[in-house]
C-alpha positions in Angstrom: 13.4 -15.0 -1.3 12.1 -18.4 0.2 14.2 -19.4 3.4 11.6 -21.8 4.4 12.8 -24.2 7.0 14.0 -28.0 5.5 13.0 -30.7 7.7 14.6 -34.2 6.8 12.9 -37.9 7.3 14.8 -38.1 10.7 12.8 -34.9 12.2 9.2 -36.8 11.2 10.4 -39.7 13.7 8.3 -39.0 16.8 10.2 -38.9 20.0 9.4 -40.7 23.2 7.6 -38.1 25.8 10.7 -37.5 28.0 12.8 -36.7 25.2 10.7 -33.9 23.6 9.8 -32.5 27.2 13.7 -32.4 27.4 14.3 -30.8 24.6 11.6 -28.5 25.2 13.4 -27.7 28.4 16.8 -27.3 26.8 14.8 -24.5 24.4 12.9 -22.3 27.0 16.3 -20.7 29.1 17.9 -19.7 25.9 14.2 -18.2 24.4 13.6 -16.7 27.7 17.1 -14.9 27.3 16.0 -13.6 24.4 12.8 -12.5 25.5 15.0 -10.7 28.2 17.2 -8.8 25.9 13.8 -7.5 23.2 12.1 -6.1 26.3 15.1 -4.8 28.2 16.1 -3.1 24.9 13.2 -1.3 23.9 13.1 -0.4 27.5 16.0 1.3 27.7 15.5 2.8 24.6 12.1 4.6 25.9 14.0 5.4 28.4 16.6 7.2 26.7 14.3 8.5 23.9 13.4 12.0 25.8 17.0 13.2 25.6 17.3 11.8 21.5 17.0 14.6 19.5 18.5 14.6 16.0 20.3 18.2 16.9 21.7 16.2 19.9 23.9 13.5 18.4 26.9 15.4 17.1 29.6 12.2 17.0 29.5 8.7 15.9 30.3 7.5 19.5 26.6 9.2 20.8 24.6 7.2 17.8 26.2 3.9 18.7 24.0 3.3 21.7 20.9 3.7 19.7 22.3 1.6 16.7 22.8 -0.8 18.9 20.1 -0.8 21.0 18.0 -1.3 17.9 20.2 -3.8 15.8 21.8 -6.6 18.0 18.4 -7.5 19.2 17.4 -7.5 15.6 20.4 -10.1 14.8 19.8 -11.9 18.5 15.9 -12.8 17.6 16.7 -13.8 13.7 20.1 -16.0 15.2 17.3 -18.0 17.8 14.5 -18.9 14.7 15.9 -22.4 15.2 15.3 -22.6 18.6 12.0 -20.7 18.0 11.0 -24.1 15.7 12.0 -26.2 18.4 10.3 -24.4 21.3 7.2 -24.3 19.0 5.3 -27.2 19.9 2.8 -26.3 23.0 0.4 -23.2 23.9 3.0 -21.9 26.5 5.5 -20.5 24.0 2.7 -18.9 22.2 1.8 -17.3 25.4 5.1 -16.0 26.2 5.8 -14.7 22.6 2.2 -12.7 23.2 2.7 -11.4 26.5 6.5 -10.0 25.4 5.3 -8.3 22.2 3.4 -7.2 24.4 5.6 -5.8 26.9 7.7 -4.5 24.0 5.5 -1.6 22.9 3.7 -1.3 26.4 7.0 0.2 27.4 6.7 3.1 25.4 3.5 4.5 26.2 3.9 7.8 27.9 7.2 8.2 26.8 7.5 11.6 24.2 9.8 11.2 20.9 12.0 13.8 19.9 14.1 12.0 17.3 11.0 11.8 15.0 8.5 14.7 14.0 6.6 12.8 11.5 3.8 11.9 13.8 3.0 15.8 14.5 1.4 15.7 11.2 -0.5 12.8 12.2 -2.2 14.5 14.6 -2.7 17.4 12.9 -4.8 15.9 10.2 -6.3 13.8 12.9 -8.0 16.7 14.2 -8.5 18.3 10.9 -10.3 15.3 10.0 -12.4 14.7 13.2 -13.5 18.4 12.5 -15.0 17.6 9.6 -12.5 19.4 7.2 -10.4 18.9 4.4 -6.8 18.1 5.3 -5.7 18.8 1.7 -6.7 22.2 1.1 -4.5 24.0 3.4 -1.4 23.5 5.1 -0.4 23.7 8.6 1.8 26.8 7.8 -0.8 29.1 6.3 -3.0 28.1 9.8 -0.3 29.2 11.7 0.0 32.1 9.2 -3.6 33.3 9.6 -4.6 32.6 6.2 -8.0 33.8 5.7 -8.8 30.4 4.2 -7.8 28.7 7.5 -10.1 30.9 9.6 -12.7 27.4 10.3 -9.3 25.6 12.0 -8.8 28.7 13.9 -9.6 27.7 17.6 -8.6 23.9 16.4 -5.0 25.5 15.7 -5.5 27.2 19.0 -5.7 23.7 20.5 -2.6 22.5 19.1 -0.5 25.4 19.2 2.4 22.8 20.4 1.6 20.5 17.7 1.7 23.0 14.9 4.8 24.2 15.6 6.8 20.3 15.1 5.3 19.9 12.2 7.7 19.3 9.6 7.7 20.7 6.2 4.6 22.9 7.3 4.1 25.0 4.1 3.3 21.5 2.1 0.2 20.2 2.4 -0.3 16.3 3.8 0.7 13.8 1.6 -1.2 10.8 3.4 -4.6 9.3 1.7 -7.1 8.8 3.2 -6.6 5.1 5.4 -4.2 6.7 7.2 -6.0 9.8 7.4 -9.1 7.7 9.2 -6.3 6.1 11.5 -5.3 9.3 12.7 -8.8 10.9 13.1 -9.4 7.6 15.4 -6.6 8.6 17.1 -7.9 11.7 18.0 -10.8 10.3 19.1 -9.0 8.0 21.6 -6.4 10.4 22.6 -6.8 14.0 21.9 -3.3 14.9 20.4 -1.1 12.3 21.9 1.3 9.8 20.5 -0.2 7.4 22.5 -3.6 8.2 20.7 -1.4 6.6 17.6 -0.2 3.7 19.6 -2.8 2.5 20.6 -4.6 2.9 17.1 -1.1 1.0 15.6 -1.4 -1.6 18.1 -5.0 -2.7 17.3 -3.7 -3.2 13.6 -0.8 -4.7 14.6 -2.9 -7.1 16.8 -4.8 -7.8 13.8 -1.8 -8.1 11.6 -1.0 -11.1 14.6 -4.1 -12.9 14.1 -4.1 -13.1 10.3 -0.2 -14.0 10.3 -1.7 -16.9 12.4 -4.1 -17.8 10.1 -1.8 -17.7 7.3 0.8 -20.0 9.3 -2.2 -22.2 9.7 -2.7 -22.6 5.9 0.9 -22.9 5.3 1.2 -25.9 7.8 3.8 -24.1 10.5 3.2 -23.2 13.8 1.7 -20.1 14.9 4.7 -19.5 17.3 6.5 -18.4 14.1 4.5 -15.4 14.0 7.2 -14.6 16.4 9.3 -12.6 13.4 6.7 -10.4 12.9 5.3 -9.4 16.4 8.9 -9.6 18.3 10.5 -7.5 15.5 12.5 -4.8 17.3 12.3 -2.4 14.2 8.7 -3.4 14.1 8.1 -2.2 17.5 10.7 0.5 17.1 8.7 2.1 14.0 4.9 1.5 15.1 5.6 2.7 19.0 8.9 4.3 19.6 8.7 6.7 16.4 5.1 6.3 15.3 4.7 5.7 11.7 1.8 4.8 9.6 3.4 1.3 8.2 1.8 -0.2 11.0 -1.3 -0.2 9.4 -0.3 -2.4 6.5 0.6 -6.2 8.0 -3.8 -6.4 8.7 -4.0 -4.9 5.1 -1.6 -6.8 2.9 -1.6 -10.2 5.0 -5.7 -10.2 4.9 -6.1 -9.4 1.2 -3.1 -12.5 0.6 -5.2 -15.0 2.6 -9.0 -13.8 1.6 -7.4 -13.8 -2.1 -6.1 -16.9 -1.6 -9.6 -18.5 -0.1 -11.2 -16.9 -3.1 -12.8 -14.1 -1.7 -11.8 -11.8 -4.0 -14.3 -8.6 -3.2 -13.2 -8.3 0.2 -9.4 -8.8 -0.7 -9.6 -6.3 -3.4 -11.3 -4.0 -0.7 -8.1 -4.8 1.8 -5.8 -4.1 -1.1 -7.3 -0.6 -2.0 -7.6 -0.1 2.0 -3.5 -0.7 1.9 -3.3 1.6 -0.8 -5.0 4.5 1.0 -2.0 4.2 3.7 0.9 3.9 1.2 0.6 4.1 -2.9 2.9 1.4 -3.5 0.4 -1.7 -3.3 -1.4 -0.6 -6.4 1.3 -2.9 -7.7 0.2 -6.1 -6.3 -3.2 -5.7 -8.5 -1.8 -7.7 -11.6 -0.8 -10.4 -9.5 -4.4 -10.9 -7.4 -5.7 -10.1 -11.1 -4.0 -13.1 -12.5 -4.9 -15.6 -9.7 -8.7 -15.0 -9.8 -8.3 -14.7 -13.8 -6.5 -18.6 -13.7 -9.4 -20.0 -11.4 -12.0 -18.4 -14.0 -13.5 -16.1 -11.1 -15.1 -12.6 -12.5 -12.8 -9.8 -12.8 -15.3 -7.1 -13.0 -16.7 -7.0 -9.2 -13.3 -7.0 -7.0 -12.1 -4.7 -9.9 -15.1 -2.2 -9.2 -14.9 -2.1 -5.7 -10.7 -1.7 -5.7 -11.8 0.9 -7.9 -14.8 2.9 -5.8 -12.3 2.2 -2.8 -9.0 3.8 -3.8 -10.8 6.6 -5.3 -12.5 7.2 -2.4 -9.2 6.8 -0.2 -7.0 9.0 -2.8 -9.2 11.2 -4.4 -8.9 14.2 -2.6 -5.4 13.8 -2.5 -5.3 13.3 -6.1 -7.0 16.4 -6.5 -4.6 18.8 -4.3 -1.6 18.0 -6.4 -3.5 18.5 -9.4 -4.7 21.8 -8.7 -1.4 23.4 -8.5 -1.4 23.4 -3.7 1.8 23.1 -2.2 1.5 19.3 -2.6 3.6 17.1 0.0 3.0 14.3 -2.6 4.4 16.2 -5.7 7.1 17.5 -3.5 8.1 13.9 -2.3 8.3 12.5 -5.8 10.0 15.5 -7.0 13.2 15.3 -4.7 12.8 13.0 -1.4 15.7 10.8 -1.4 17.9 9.1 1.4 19.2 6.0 2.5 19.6 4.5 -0.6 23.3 4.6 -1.7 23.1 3.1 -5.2 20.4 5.9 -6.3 22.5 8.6 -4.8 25.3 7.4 -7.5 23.1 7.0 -10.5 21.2 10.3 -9.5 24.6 12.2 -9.1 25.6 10.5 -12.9 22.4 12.2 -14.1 23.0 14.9 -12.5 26.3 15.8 -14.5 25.2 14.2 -17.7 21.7 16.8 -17.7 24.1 19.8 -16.3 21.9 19.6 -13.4 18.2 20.6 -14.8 15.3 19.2 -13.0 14.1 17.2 -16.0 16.9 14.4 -15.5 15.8 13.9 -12.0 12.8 13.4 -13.0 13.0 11.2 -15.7 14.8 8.7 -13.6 12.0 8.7 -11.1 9.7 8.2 -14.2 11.9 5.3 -15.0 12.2 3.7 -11.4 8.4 3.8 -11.1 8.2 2.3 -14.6 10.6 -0.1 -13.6 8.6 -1.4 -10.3 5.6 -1.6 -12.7 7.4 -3.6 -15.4 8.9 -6.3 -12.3 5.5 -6.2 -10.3 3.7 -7.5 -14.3 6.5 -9.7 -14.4 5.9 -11.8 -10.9 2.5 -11.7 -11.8 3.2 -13.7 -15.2 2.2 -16.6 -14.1 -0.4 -17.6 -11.5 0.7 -18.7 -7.9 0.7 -22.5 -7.5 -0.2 -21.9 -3.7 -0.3 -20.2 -0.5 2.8 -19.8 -0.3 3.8 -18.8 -3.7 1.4 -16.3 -3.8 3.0 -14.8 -0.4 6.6 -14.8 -2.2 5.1 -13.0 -5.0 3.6 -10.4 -3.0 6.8 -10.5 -0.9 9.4 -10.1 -3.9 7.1 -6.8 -5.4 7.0 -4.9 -1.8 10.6 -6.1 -1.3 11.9 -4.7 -4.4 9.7 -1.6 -4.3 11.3 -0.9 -0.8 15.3 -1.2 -2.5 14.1 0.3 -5.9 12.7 3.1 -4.0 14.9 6.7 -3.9 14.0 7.0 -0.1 14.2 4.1 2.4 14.1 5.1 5.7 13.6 2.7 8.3 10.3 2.5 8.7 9.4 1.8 5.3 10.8 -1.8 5.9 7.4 -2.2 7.1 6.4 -2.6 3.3 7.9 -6.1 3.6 8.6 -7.6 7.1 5.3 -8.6 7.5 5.0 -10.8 4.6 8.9 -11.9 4.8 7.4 -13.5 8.7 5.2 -15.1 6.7 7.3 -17.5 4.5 9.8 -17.2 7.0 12.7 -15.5 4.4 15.2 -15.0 6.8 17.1 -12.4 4.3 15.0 -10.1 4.3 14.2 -10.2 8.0 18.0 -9.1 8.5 16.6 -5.3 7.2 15.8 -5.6 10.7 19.2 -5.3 12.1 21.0 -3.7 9.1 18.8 -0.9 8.9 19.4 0.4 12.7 22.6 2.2 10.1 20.7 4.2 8.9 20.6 6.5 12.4 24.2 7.5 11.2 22.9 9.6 9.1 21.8 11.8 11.8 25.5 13.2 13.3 27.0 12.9 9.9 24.6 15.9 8.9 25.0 17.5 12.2 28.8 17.7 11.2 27.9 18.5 7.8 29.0 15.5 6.2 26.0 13.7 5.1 27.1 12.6 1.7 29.1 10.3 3.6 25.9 8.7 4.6 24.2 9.0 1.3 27.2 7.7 -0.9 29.1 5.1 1.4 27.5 4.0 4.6 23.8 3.7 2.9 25.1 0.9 1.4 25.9 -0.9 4.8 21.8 -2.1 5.0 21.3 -3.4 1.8 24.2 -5.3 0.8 24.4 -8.3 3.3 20.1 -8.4 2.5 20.8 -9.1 -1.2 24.1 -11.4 -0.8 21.8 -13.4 1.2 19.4 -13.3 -1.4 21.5 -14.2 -4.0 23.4 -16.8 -2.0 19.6 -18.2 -1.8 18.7 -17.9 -5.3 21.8 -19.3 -6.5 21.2 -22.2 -4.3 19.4 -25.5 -6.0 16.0 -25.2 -5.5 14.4 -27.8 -2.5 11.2 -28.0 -1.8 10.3 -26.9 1.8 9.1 -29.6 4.0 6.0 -29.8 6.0 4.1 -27.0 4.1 0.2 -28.3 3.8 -1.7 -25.1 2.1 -4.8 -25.2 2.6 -7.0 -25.2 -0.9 -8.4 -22.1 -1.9 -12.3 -22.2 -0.4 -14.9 -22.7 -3.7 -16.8 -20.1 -2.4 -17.5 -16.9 -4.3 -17.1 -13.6 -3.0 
């Protein structure tokens, strides 16, 4: 997973001034080109996005402009990282890569989104929330029902008659903990029931996610211009802005608790961590690994473990509790059957499929197994402490990666998990999920001519294979030590 960049004894020799203004100069055209092309192509893509519904894309030919609109960018930006590392020397760049981010998601603001109902729910429980009620005790389709129970949302449902109505999966109740759940009721607060209520909330965490990126860079010895692969990410931008999702909340989360762990401030990174977990379940599996850092520096276990505790109880509790008590959970119901986009599961789930005669039991049991599974590789990264920084950013990278392509659904957005932290030690494989997963929209005429197994059991495989050849091309590859990578020692200082 490392793709560090190798820098040789002849790239510490320090040019004359002319020369590195000159090659500075040589840099800029081509950069700018590509700043061109990421701004120009989410442009046109909020542009387009009105008329995008996933009814309305009936042949191959009408998804190709959205594939590519979303994926050649994706390959442009990863294909200039050299020129990024040569540009990165001055405040300018940094300015530039700022102000097009920027640009990128100030481009969709105002613009509505068809192709993507998932932010309806959003904020729906926004306003639930902001009411003072409990999201989890009743869905949106017994409020639209009349439900006696729902009679206190009454005039809010009256409100958002409009939003109601998008909602998908209505008779389910949220499946969203309780982060998110605050993220939305701020949004509510900014923006009564708008997407751009959302944006805005996802673009203050992704702003954060920026500055602690920075700081991380900082430890590691690079140049804060290489931030660049996170905040100029076209599927990053895509997935916070253009469809809304709530993985823009995580970089702030998972970056922060990486570098406060890392500094040995382990109560507040343990609050970050349970903070991440109360947007998406999945980084409950980093706690081993935080575990054994502070265990091999001889810090206390028992406070950071406390509050990760209090936190994630607080953030999932009542969550928990709806899906005990026998509600229409969304969360039982997504681990019961969600699955898409992942072509190897589809095969091994079919397999079971025929070898139980088709009872539910099988399916479960190899969801039991896959979550056992992420458990048993998250306890193994975390078998030995990380040496560094960096090493304990590839161990955090390696669990969300592999959660992501263990996982039964893997839609777009939940590349999230990982780009962040692949930015952060600059794994350039990974970062191609960027371009490869823009596939994943053929999915959406496929079903409209009802041929979506094609999707599930052939073309899924189109995102992940060139990500884990690469991979393995790495791995396989003698191991050199990256050059010009000066972390910072963890801080003495006790939390």
């Amino acid at each position: 997973m490392e793709d560090a960049p190798i820098t040789t004894p002849a790239d510490s020799i320090s040019m004359p001034p002319d020369a590195s203004v000159d090659v500075a100069r040589q840099a800029v055209l081509p950069l700018l080109i590509v700043a061109v092309v990421l701004v120009a192509s989410q442009w046109q893509m909020a542009r387009l996005s009105p008329g995008w519904t996933q009814a309305s894309f009936r042949t191959i030919a009408e998804i190709l402009p959205l594939i590519a609109l979303l994926g050649l960018p994706a390959l442009l930006a990863l294909a200039a990282v050299p020129l990024v590392e040569r540009l990165a020397t001055g405040p300018t760049a940094f300015w530039v890569m700022l102000a097009t981010g920027l640009v990128m998601r100030g481009v969709w603001y105002g613009v509505p989104v068809v192709i993507d109902d998932d932010y309806f729910r959003y904020l729906w429980d926004g306003a639930v929330v902001a009411a003072g009620a409990n999201p989890y005790a009743i869905s949106p389709g017994s409020v639209m029902a009349g439900d006696p129970a729902a009679a206190h949302l009454a005039g809010l449902a009256a409100q958002a008659t409009s939003i109601l109505g998008n909602i998908n999966f209505p008779e389910l109740t949220t499946i969203y903990p309780g982060t998110a759940q605050l993220s939305f009721a701020l949004a509510y607060y900014v923006a009564l029931f708008s997407l751009d209520g959302l944006r805005l909330v996802f673009l203050c965490a992704e702003l954060a996610g920026l500055a602690v990126l920075i700081a991380l860079l900082k430890d590691l010895g690079r140049p804060p211009f290489m931030a660049a692969l996170f905040w100029l990410n076209p599927l990053i931008v895509w997935s916070s802005h253009g469809t809304g999702h709530t993985e823009a909340l995580l970089a702030p989360l998972l970056l922060g608790a990486c570098l406060l762990a890392w500094r040995g401030r382990e109560l507040f990174a343990s609050v970050l961590l349970a903070l991440a977990v109360g947007v998406k379940l999945w980084p409950v599996l980093l706690v081993p690994l935080f575990a054994r850092l502070a265990h091999a520096r001889g810090r206390s276990l028992v406070v950071p473990a406390l509050a990760f505790s209090l936190v994630s109880a607080v953030m999932l509790g009542p969550l928990a509790y709806s899906a005990m008590a026998g509600m229409r959970s969304g969360l039982v119901a997504y681990s019961d059957h969600w699955w898409t986009n992942n072509a190897p599961f589809s095969w091994i789930s079919y397999t079971v499929h025929l070898a139980t005669g088709g009872n539910a039991w099988g399916q479960r049991a190899l969801r039991a197994t896959i979550a056992l599974g992420m458990g048993v590789l998250a306890l193994y990264v975390a078998r030995r402490p990380p040496a560094d920084l960096r090493a304990l950013l590839v161990a955090v990278t390696a669990i969300a990666a592999m959660t992501f392509y263990l996982a039964p659904a893997q839609f777009p957005w939940y590349a999230l998990w990982f780009l962040a932290l692949a930015a952060a030690i600059e794994s350039r494989p990974l970062l191609l999920a960027s371009a490869t997963l823009a596939s994943y929209y053929f999915l959406l005429p496929l079903v409209n001519q009802g041929a979506g197994e094609v999707h599930n059991y052939g073309l899924a495989f189109i995102h992940a294979l060139p990500v884990c050849a690469w991979l393995l091309w790495r791995y396989a590859r003698p191991a050199v030590p990256p050059a010009g990578l000066n972390p910072r020692p963890p801080s003495p200082t006790a939390s």
